[in-house]
C-alpha angles and dihedrals in degrees: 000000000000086000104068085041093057082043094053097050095044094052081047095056099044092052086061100054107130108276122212103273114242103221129019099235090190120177086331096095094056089037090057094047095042089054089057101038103037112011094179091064097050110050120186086240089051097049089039081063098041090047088047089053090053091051100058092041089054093042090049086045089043085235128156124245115230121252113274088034098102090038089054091051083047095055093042091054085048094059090045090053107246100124105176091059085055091058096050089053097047084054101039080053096052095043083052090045111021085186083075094062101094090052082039103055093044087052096050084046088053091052093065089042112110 
C-alpha cells in the first residue's frame, strides 16, 4: 500500500518541476499595476524607459515579450504624443499575437483620426 502512495507523490511532485518560462515579463507587469494604482509614480516618460530596458535584456537573452506588451508601449507612445511609434507597436503586437488584430487594427484607424 505504501508503495502506490510513494509512487503517487513522487509522479505529483515531478509534475510540478519549474517549467521554461514562455515569455520574459520583465518590469511590465509592475509597471502595469503602479500606473493604476499610483499613476504619479509611473509616467508615461518613466515606463517608456523601463519598457525600452526590457527590450533590450530579452532581446540580448533571445526571449520572447508577452502578449499586450507591444500594445502597452503603444498606448503609452500615444499619450506622449508620438504617434507613429504607436502605430509600430500596435503592428509589431498584432504580427506577435494575430488574435489582436482585430484591437490592433481599430487602434492604428483611431491614430490617424483628428
Amino acid at each position: 500500500m505504501k508503495q502506490p502512495v510513494l509512487l503517487l507523490a513522487l509522479a505529483l511532485l515531478t509534475g510540478c518541476a519549474s517549467q521554461p518560462t514562455l515569455y520574459t515579463w520583465g518590469s511590465y507587469e509592475d509597471l502595469v499595476y503602479t500606473m493604476y494604482a499610483r499613476p504619479d509614480k509611473a509616467t508615461p516618460e518613466l515606463q517608456i524607459t523601463r519598457l525600452d530596458e526590457d527590450f533590450q535584456k530579452a532581446r540580448a537573452k533571445n526571449k520572447a515579450l508577452p502578449p499586450g506588451w507591444h500594445a502597452h508601449l503603444g498606448y503609452l507612445y500615444f499619450q506622449t504624443g508620438k504617434l507613429e511609434q504607436a502605430r509600430q507597436e500596435f503592428e509589431t503586437e498584432k504580427t506577435n499575437f494575430p488574435e489582436s488584430a482585430v484591437f490592433m487594427d481599430r487602434l492604428v484607424a483611431n491614430l490617424k483620426k483628428p
